[in-house]
N, C-alpha and C positions, 0 to 999 in steps of 0.2 A: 504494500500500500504506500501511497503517495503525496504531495498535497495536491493532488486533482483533484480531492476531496477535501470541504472547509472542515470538515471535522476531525479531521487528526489531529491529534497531540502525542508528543515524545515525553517521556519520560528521562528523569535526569543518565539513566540507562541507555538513553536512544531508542527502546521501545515503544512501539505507538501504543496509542490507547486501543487498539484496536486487536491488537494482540495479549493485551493486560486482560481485556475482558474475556477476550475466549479462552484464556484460562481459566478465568476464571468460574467460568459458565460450565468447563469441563472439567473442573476441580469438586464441584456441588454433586456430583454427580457420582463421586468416588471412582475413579476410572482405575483405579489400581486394583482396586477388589473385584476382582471378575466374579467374587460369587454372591457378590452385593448387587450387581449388575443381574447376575441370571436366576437369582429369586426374585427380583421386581419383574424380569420380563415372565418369566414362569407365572407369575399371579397375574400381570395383565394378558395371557395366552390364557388361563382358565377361566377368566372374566369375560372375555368376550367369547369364547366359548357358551358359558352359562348364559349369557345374555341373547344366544343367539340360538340354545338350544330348541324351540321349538318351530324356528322358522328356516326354510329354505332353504336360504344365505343368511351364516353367523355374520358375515361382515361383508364391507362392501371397500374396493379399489377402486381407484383414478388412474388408469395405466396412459400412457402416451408415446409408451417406446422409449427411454429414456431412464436412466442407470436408478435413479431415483426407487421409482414407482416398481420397475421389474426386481429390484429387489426386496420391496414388500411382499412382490407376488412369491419367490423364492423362498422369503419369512413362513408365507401364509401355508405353504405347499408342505414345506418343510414339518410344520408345527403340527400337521394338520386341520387348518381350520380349513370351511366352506364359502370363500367371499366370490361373491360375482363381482366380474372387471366391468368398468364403467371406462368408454372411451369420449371423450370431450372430440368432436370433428367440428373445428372452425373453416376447413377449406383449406389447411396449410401443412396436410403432412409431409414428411420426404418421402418415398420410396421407402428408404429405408427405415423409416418407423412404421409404415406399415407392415412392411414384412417382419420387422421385430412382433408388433402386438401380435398377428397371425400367428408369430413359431411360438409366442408365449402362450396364447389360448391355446394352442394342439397339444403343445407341451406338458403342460399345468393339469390340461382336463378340466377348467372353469369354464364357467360362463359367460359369455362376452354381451355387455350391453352398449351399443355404440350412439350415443347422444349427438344428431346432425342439428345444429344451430342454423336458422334461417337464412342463408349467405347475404343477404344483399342487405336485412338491418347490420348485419354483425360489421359489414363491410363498411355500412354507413359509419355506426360507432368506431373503429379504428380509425376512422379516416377524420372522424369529428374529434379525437384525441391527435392525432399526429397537427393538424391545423391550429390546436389549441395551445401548439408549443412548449405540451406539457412534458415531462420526461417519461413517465412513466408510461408510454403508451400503451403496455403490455396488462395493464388492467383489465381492459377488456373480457383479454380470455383468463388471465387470474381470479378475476371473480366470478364471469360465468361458468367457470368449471366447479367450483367450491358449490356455486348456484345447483350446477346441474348434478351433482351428485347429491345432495340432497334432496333434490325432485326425484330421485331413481330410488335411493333408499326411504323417503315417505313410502313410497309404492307398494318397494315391495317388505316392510315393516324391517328396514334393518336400520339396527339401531347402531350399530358399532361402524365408524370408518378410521381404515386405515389410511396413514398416510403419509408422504414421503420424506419429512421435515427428519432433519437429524444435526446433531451439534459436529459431524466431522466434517460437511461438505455446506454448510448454512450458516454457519456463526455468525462469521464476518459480514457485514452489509449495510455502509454508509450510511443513513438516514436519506441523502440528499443526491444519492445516486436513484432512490425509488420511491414509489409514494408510498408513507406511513401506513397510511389506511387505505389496504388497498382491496377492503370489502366495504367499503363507503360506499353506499349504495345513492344519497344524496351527491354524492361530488361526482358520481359517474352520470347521474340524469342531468345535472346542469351543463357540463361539457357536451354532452348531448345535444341538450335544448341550444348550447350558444352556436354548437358547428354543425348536428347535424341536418340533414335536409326529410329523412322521416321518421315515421311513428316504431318503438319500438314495441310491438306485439306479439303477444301470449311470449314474452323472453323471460328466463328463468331470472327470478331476486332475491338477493340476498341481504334485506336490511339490516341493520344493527339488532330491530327491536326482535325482527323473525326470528334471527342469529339464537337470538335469547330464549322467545318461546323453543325452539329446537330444541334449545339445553334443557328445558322444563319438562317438555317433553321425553326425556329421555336419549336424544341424539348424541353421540360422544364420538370423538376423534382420539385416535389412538397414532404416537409415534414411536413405531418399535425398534427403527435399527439403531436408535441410541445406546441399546438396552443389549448390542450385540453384537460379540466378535466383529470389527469392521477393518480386513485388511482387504484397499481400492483394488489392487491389481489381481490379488487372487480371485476376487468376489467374479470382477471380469471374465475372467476365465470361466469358472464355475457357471454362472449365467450362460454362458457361450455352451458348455457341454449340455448343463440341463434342459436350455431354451431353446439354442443356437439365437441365440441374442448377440447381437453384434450395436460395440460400442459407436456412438455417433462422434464426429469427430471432438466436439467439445461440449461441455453442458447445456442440454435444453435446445440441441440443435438436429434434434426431431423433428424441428418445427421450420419449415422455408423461412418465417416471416420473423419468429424468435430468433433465430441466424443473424438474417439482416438488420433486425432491432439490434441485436448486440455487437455486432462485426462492423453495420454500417453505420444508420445513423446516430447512436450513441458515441461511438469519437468522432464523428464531421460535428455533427450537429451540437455535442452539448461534453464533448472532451472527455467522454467516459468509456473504459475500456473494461471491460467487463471480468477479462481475464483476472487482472490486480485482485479482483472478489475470489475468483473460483480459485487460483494456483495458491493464494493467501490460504484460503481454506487447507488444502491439500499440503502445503508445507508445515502447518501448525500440526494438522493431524499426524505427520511423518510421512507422508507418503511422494514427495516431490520436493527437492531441493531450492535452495533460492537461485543456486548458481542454473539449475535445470529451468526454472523459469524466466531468469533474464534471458536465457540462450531461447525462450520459445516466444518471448517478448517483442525478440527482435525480426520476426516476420509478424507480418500482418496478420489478421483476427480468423482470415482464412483465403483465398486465393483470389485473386485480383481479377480473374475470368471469371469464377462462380459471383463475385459480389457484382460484378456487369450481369451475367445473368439472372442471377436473382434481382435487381433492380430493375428491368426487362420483363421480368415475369410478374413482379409487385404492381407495375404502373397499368400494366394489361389488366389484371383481376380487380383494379382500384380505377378501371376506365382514368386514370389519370395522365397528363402529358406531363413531359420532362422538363418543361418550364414553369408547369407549376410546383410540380416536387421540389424545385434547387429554390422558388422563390421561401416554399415553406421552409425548405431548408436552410434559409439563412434567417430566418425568424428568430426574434432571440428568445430565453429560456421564459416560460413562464410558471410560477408558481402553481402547483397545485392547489393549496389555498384560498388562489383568488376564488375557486368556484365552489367553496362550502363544505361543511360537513354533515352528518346527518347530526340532530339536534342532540343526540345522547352520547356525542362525541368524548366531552370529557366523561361519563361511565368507563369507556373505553382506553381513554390516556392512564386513568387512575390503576385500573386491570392491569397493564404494563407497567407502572409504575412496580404494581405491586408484586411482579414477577420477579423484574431485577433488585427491589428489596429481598425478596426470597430466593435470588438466586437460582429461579428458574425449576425448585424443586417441586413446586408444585403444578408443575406446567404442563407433565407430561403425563404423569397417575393421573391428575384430577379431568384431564380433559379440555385445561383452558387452554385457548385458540391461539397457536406461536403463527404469524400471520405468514403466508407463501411470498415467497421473491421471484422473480422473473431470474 
């Protein structure tokens, strides 16, 4: 990490604050007691089991093809629970995350439920976040996935989701590289209302206050690979034999359009390189050197012909021309803020407060909500 981001600070050490923390966050956690570690995940496997005993599917997946999520499924396989996979389709797979989720359902023996979003509002909404010159464009499909899985698990009564959040590959991530609340269901309709051009209909929501009834409900999020042997490269491999999962070339890049969020217009547009998060991560946890990551620093986010192609293929699916893409893209940065929060916002700031007073220990048993990053 670097100061591209205002929020770093050094320590009289030369350590940033941002390494101070993810200690810290993986210190709460006892990471040295592996049997401290596999009696908590042992109790939350027999909990969502019980919870899940008389219905269908004990639990229910977000898969996307992406190292993340296939290794819950690998969790869930493993443990033997019964989740049905939920695939989120915004119109932006590669290839090869589709052929990943396919060798993961044949593989696995689960069920696959594929959630297709209306393309032309979804398309509206991205396009009313990229004009709105906000950073986080990737809201969009961040929240309507969280959305749409909870529309699949009302359905079919599962109450348990797994999901892909873990302190070895997530710790790390700026405040000001992504938007805070990035299940603000207010701050996403008024970007909306200001750029887009239609009505979003019957599209899956997820407001703060729903969030809540869920919880009352009974709805719970579970994050397991915290709680679990996590060595990167072997895990790779193992997916590969059990799945034939094949890693994408870098995080989240599943996705054509999350590719290009993070390869492209995040360092033209707004100086942010996404890598400095993910390799950060990866070197904290032991699995990538510093010296290994300046050496992968020093090419570009991904190949100079795919990012022409993929901007070719974006402007096509976005009917958009290339004079008005470079005009938006010299737009300067705008605050998420300026377009609001949902009213119960501080409820929510207080929540997170209250997590880094506790250190995070009660984030993962209890079920409250460590928010997704793009």
């Amino acid at each position: 990490m670097d100061t591209t981001t205002s929020l770093i600070k050094f320590n009289d050490e030369g350590i940033c604050n941002f390494c101070v923390e993810n200690d810290r966050i993986k210190a709460s956690f006892n990471f040295k007691d592996r049997g401290h570690l596999k009696s908590n995940f042992d109790k939350l496997i027999s909990e969502i089991k019980e919870r899940g005993a008389n219905e269908k599917y004990d639990s229910l997946i977000g898969i996307s093809g992406g190292f993340d999520s296939t290794y819950v499924t690998y969790i869930a396989k493993k443990n033997g629970l019964r989740p049905l996979l939920v695939h989120f389709d915004n119109g932006w797979n590669t290839n090869e995350a589709t052929l990943n989720i396919n060798n993961i359902v044949k593989n696995s023996g689960f069920d696959l439920y594929t959630y297709v979003i209306n393309w032309e509002q979804f398309k509206d909404l991205q396009i009313a976040y990229f004009k709105a010159s906000v950073i986080d464009i990737e809201v969009p499909t961040d929240q309507l996935i969280f959305a749409a899985l909870y529309d699949v698990a009302k359905k079919y009564n599962i109450k348990s989701i797994l999901t892909g959040e873990n302190v070895y590959t997530e710790t790390i991530m700026p405040r000001d590289w992504a938007f805070e609340h990035k299940l603000d269901y207010t701050n996403l309709v008024n970007i909306h209302k200001a750029y887009g051009k239609s009505k979003l209909v019957n599209f899956p929501k997820l407001s703060l206050s729903y969030q809540q009834k869920l919880t009352r409900l009974g709805f719970k999020k579970y994050s397991l690979i915290t709680y679990c042997p996590f060595n990167y490269h072997e895990l790779v491999n193992e997916m590969n034999d059990v799945f034939g999962w094949k890693n994408p070339e870098d995080k989240h890049f599943e996705s054509v359009f999350t590719r290009f969020y993070q390869g492209y217009i995040l360092p033209k547009k707004f100086n942010v390189d996404k890598r400095k998060v993910h390799y950060s991560n990866l070197i904290n946890s032991g699995f990538l050197t510093r010296d290994e990551a300046f050496d992968k620093m020093k090419n570009p986010p991904y190949s100079l012909q795919m990012q022409n192609e993929d901007l070719e293929y974006i402007l096509k699916k976005w009917d958009m021309s290339l004079e008005e893409f470079e005009v938006i893209m010299k737009k300067p940065e705008v605050n998420h803020d300026v377009f609001g929060y949902d009213k119960e916002s501080k409820f929510e700031k207080l929540i997170e407060y209250l997590k880094l007073v506790y250190k995070f220990k009660i984030a993962y048993p209890l079920g409250i909500e460590k928010r997704p990053v793009s």
